[in-house]
C-alpha positions in Angstrom: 13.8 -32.2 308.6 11.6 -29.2 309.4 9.2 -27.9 307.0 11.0 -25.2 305.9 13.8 -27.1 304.3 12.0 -27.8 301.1 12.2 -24.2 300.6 8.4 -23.9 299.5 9.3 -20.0 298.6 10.8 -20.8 295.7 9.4 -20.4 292.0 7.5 -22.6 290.1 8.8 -23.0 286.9 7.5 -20.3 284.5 4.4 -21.0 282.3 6.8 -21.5 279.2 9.2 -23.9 280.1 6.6 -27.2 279.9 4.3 -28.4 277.8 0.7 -30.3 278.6 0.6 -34.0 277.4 -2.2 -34.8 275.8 -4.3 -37.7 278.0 -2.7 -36.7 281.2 -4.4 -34.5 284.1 -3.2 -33.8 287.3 -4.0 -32.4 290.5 -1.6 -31.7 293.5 -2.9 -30.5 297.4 -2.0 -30.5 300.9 -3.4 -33.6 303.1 -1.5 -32.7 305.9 0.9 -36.1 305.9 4.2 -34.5 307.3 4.4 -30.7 306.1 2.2 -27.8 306.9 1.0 -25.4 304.3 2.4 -27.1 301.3 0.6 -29.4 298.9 2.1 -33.4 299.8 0.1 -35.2 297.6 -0.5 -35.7 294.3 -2.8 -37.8 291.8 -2.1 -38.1 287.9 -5.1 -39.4 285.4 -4.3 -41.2 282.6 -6.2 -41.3 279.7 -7.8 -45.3 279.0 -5.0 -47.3 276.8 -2.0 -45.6 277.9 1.4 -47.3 278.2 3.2 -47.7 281.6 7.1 -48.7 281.9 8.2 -48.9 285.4 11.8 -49.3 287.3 12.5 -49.3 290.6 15.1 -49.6 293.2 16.9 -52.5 293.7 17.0 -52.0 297.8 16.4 -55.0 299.6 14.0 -53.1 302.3 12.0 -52.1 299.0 9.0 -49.8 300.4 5.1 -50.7 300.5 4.5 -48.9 297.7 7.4 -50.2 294.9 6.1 -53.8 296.2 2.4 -52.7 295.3 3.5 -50.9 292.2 5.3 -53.8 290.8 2.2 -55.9 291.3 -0.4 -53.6 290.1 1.6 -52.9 286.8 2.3 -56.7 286.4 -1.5 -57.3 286.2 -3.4 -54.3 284.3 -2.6 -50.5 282.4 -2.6 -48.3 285.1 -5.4 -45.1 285.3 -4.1 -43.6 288.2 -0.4 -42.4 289.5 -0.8 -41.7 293.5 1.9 -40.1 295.1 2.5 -38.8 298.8 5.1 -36.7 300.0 6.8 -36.4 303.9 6.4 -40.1 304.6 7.9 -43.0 302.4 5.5 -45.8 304.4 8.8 -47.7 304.5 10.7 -50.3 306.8 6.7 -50.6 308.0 6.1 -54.8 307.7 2.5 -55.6 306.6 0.4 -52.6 307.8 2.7 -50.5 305.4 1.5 -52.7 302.5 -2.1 -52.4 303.5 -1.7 -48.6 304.2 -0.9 -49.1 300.6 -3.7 -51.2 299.1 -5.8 -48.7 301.6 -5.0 -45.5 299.4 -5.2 -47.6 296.0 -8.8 -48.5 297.0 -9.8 -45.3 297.9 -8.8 -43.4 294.8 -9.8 -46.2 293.2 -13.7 -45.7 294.6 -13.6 -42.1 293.4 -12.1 -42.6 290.4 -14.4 -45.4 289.3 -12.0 -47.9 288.4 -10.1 -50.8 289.9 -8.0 -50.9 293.1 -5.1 -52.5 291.0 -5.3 -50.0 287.9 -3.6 -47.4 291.0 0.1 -46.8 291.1 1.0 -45.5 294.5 4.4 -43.5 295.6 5.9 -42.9 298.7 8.5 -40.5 299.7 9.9 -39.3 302.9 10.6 -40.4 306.3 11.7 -43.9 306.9 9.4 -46.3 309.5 6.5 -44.5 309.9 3.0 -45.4 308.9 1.0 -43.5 306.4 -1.6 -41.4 307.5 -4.2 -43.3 304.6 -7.5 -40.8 306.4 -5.8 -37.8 305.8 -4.8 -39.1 302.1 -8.4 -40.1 301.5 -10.1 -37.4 302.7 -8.1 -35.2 300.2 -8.5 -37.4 297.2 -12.3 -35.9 296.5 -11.1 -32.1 296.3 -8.1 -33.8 294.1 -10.2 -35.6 291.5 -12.5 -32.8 291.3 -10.1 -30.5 289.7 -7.9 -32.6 288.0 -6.1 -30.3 284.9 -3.1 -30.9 282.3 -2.2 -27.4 283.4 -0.7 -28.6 286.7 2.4 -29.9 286.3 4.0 -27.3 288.2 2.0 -27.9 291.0 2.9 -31.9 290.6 7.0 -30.6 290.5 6.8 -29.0 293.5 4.2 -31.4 295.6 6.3 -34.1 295.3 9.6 -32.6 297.1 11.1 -33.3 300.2 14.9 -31.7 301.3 14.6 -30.5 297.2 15.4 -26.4 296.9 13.9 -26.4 293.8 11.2 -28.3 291.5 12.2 -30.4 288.5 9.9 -29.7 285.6 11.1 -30.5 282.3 9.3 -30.7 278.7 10.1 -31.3 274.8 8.7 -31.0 271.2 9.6 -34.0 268.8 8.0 -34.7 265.7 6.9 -38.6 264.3 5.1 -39.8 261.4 4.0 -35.8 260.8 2.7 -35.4 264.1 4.1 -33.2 266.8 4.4 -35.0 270.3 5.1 -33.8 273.7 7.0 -35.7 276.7 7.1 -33.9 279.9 8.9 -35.1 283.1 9.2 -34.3 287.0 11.2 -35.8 289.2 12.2 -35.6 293.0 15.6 -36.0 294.7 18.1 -34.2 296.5 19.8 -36.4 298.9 20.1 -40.4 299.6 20.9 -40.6 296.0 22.6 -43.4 294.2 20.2 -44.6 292.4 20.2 -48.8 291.5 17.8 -48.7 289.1 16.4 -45.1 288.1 16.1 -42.4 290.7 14.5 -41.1 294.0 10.9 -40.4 292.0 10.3 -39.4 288.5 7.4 -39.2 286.1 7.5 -38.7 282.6 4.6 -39.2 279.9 4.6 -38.2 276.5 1.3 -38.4 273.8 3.2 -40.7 271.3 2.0 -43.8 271.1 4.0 -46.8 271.9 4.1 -50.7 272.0 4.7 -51.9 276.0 7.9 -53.5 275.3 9.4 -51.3 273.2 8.5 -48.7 276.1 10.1 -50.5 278.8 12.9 -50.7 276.8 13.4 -46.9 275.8 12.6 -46.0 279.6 16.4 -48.8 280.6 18.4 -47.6 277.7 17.5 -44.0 279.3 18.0 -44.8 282.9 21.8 -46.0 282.4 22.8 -43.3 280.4 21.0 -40.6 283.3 19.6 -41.7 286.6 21.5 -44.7 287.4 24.7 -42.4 286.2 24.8 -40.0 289.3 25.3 -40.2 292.4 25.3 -37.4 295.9 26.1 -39.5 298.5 26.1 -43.3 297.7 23.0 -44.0 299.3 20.2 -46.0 297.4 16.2 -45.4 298.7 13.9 -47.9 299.6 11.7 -46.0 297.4 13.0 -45.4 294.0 10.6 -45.3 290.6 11.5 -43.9 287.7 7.7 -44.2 285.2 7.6 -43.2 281.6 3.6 -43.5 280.5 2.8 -42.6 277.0 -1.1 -41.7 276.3 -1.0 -42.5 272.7 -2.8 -39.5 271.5 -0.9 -37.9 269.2 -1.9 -39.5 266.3 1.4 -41.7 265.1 1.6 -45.0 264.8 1.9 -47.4 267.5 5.8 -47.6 267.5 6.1 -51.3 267.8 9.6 -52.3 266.0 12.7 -52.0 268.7 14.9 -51.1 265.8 13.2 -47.9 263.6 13.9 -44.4 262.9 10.3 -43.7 264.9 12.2 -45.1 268.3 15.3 -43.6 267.5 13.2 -40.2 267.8 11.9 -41.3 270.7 14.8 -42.8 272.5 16.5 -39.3 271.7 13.5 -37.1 273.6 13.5 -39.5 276.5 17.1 -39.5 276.9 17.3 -35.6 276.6 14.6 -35.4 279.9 15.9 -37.8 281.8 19.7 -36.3 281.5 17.8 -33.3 282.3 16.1 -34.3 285.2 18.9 -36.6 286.5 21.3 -33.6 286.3 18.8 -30.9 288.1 18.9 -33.5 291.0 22.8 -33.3 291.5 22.7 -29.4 291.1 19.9 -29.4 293.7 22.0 -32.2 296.2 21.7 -31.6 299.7 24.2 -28.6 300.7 25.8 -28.9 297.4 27.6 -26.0 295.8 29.3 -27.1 292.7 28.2 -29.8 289.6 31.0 -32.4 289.2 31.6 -34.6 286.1 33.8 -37.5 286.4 35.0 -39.1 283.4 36.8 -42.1 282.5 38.3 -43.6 279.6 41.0 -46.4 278.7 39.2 -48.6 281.1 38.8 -52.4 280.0 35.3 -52.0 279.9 32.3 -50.3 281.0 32.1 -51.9 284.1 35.5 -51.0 284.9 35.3 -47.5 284.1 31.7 -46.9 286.4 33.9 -48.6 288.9 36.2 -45.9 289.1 34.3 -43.2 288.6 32.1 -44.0 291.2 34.8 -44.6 294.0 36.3 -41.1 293.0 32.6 -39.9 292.8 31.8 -41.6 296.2 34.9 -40.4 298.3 34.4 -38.2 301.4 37.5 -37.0 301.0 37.4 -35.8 297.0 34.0 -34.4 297.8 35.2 -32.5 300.6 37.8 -31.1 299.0 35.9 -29.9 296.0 34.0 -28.2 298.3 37.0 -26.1 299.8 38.3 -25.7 296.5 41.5 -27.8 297.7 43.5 -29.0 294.4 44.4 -32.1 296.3 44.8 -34.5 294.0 46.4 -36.9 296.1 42.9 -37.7 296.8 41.9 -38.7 293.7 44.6 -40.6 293.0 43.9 -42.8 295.9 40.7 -43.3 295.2 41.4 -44.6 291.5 43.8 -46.8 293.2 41.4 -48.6 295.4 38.6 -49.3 293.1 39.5 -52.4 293.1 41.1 -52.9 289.2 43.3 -56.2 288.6 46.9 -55.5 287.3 46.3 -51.7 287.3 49.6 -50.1 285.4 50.1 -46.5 286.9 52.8 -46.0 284.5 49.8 -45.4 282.0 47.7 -42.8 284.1 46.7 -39.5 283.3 44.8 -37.4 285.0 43.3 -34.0 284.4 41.2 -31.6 286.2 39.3 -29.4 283.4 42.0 -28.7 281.0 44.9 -29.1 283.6 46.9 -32.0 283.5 47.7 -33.2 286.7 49.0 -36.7 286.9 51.2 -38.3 284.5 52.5 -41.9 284.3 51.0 -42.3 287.8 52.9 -39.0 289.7 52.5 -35.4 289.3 52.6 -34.1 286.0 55.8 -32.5 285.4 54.1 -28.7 284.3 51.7 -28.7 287.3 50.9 -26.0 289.4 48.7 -25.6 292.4 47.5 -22.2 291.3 46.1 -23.9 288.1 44.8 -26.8 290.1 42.9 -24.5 292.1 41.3 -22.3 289.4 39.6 -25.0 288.0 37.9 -26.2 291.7 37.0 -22.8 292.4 34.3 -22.9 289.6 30.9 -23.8 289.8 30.9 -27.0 288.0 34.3 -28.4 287.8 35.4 -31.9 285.1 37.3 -34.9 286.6 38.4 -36.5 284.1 40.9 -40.1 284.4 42.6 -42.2 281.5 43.8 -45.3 282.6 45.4 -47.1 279.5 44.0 -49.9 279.6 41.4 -50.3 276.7 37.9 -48.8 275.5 35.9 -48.5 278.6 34.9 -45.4 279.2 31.5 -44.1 281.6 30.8 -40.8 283.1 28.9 -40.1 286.5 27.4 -37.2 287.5 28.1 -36.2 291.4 28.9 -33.4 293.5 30.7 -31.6 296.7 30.1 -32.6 300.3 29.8 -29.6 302.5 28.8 -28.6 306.0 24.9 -27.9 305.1 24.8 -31.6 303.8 25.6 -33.1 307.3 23.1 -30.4 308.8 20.3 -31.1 306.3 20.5 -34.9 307.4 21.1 -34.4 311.3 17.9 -32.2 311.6 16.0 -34.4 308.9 13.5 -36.1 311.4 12.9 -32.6 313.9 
C-alpha cells in the first residue's frame, strides 16, 4: 500500500471522547519502519503490579511477536507494551524472532527492567524483517516523554489501510470508586478474527485478580471481535490485551461470580463491541455496516455457521454493495453452510423489516422495490430463522466493493 492510504489527514479523536487510565503512559513517534511522516511506533508504560490478559490468533504462521508475547506473559507482569506499525515481522523464520527479542531488549535497557517484562506487536507487511535500529534509535525520544494524555496519538500510530483511529473510553463505578477503561484498536482489512482481532489495547484502573481478568477479556472477545468478519481472512498477527493498573482504589475483584465482575464484564464488553464494530465500519472500501442474524438454529455453533457463510459470500457482499435485493444469494449461501437435515419448509428470511423468504421460496407479499430500499441504506439487517431450535448468533460484516480489491492490489507499492 502507499503511504497515503492510512489517510493520516484525518482527525484525532476530540479531547472529550476518552479518558486517561490511571497507571498507564504512552508515547507514540515515527521511526521510519514503512511510512514517511507518520508516527509507526508506539510504547505503553505500565504502572508496577498491573494485570495482563492476552489472546491471540489462532494462525498457524503465528508472527515473531505473538510467539514472543505468549512467552513473555507466561513468565512475568508485563511493564512495557511495544508496538510497530508498516511491518508485521511475519512469515520471517528465526531472525524474525530475534528481531523480536532485539526490540524487547532494547526498550528493556532504557526502561530499566527485564527483556521478558516487554510485550512486542507487529503489524503490517507480510515477510519482511524488522528494521530493530530504526526502532531503537526511536525508543529514547519515546520513553522521554511518555504521557497518559496520548492515547490519540497511540490510535492513530498503530494504523495501517485504517481511514480512521479507534479510540474508545468509559466511566464505571465499583465499591464507591469511579474507574476508567479505555481501548484502541487497529483493523480494517484481513479480518476474521480466530481469537480477538487485528490489534487492540484496552486498560482500565480497576483492580483485578489474573484469572478473573483473562476470563472477562474471552467472555468479551466472543460476543465482539471474534463476531465480525470483512473478508474471511485471519492475521498472523492478532492480539487482543486488556491490562488493568489497579489504581483506583477497589478491591481486588477476585470471585468469578460477583456483582463487582458483572460491572466489569459490562464496561469491557461495551469497548470491545465498540471497537470491534468501528473496525467493520472502517473495512477496506467498505460503504455500508451489515448485521447478520440468526435464530432457530440448533445451537450456537450452528447459527455462527450460517451467519458466517452468508457473511463470508462474495456474492451477498457484492450485492450489498450495488444495493441488488438479490436474495437468491442468500438463500444459497444458508443452504451450503453445511447444516444436517436442513428443513426449508421452515425458513424465513427478512431483510430489515421485509420479509423475503417464506417456507424456503419467496415470500408471497414481496417486492423488489422494498427489497431494495432496505440495501440502499447505510447499515442494512440480515436477519435468517431457520426453525430448528434455540441457536441464535450475530456477526458483524460488511459490503465488498471495487476500492477493497484496489486497496489490496496496491498494498505492497
Amino acid at each position: 500500500m502507499t503511504s497515503t492510504d492510512a489517510h493520516t489527514s484525518d482527525p484525532v479523536p476530540s479531547d472529550d471522547s476518552w479518558l486517561p487510565v490511571e497507571g498507564v503512559r504512552l508515547a507514540a513517534g515515527a521511526a521510519g519502519i514503512r511510512y514517511q511522516g507518520r508516527d509507526d511506533l508506539l510504547v505503553l508504560e505500565l504502572v508496577g503490579g498491573s494485570r495482563c490478559a492476552a489472546v491471540f490468533t489462532r494462525n498457524a504462521f503465528c508472527a515473531a511477536p505473538v510467539r514472543l508475547a505468549k512467552t513473555h506473559l507466561g513468565r512475568t507482569a508485563p511493564r512495557y507494551l511495544l508496538i510497530n506499525a508498516g511491518n508485521a515481522n511475519a512469515g520471517t523464520g528465526r531472525r524474525g524472532l530475534a528481531d523480536a527479542e532485539s526490540s524487547c531488549a532494547a526498550l528493556a535497557a532504557i526502561g530499566e527492567c527485564s527483556a521478558q517484562e516487554v510485550l512486542p506487536f507487529s503489524t503490517g507487511v507480510i515477510g519482511e524483517h524488522l528494521p530493530v535500529d530504526r526502532i531503537a534509535a526511536a525508543l529514547p525520544e519515546l520513553l522521554g516523554r511518555l504521557d497518559a494524555a496520548a492515547w490519540p496519538a497511540a490510535a492513530r500510530a498503530i494504523m495501517t489501510t485504517d481511514r480512521v483511529p479507534k479510540l474508545v473510553s468509559r466511566r464505571f463505578e465499583i465499591d464507591g470508586h469511579t474507574a476508567s477503561i479505555t481501548g484502541i484498536a487497529k483493523g480494517a482489512g484481513m479480518i476474521c478474527p480466530n481469537m480477538a482481532t487485528m490489534l487492540a489495547f484496552i486498560a482500565t484502573d480497576a483492580a483485578v485478580a489474573p484469572d478473573v481478568l483473562q476470563a472477562c477479556l474471552g467472555s468479551a472477545v466472543a460476543r465482539s471481535f471474534n463476531a465480525i468478519t470483512v473478508d474471511g481472512d485471519t492475521s498472523t498477527n492478532d492480539a487482543c490485551v486488556l491490562v488493568a493498573t489497579g489504581v483506583c482504589g477497589n478491591a481486588e475483584i477476585r470471585n468469578g461470580a460477583s456483582p463487582q465482575l458483572d460491572v466489569l464484564q459490562t464496561a469491557v464488553d461495551a469497548v470491545c463491541l465498540e471497537l470491534a464494530t468501528a473496525i467493520v465500519r472502517d473495512a477496506e472500501g467498505a460503504t455500508k455496516l451489515v448485521t447478520v442474524e440468526v435464530e432457530g438454529a440448533a445451537d450456537v455453533e450452528e447459527a455462527r455457521a450460517v451467519a458466517y457463510t452468508i457473511a463470508h459470500s462474495p456474492l451477498v457482499k457484492t450485492a450489498l454493495f450495488a444495493s441488488d435485493p438479490n436474495w437468491g444469494r442468500i438463500l444459497a449461501a444458508v443452504g451450503r453452510a453445511g447444516l444436517r437435515d436442513l428443513d426449508i419448509d421452515r425458513i424465513r428470511i427478512h431483510l430489515g423489516e421485509v420479509l423475503i423468504v417464506d417456507a424456503g421460496g419467496r415470500a408471497p407479499d414481496y417486492t423488489e422495490e422494498a427489497g431494495a430500499a432496505v440495501m440502499a441504506e447505510p447499515e442494512i439487517l440480515i436477519r435468517v430463522s431457520l426453525g430448528r431450535g434455540p441457536g441464535q448468533a450475530q456477526i458483524l460484516t460488511c459490503d465488498l466493493s471495487y476500492d477493497y480489491v484496489r486497496i489490496n492490489a496496491e498494498y505492497r507499492s
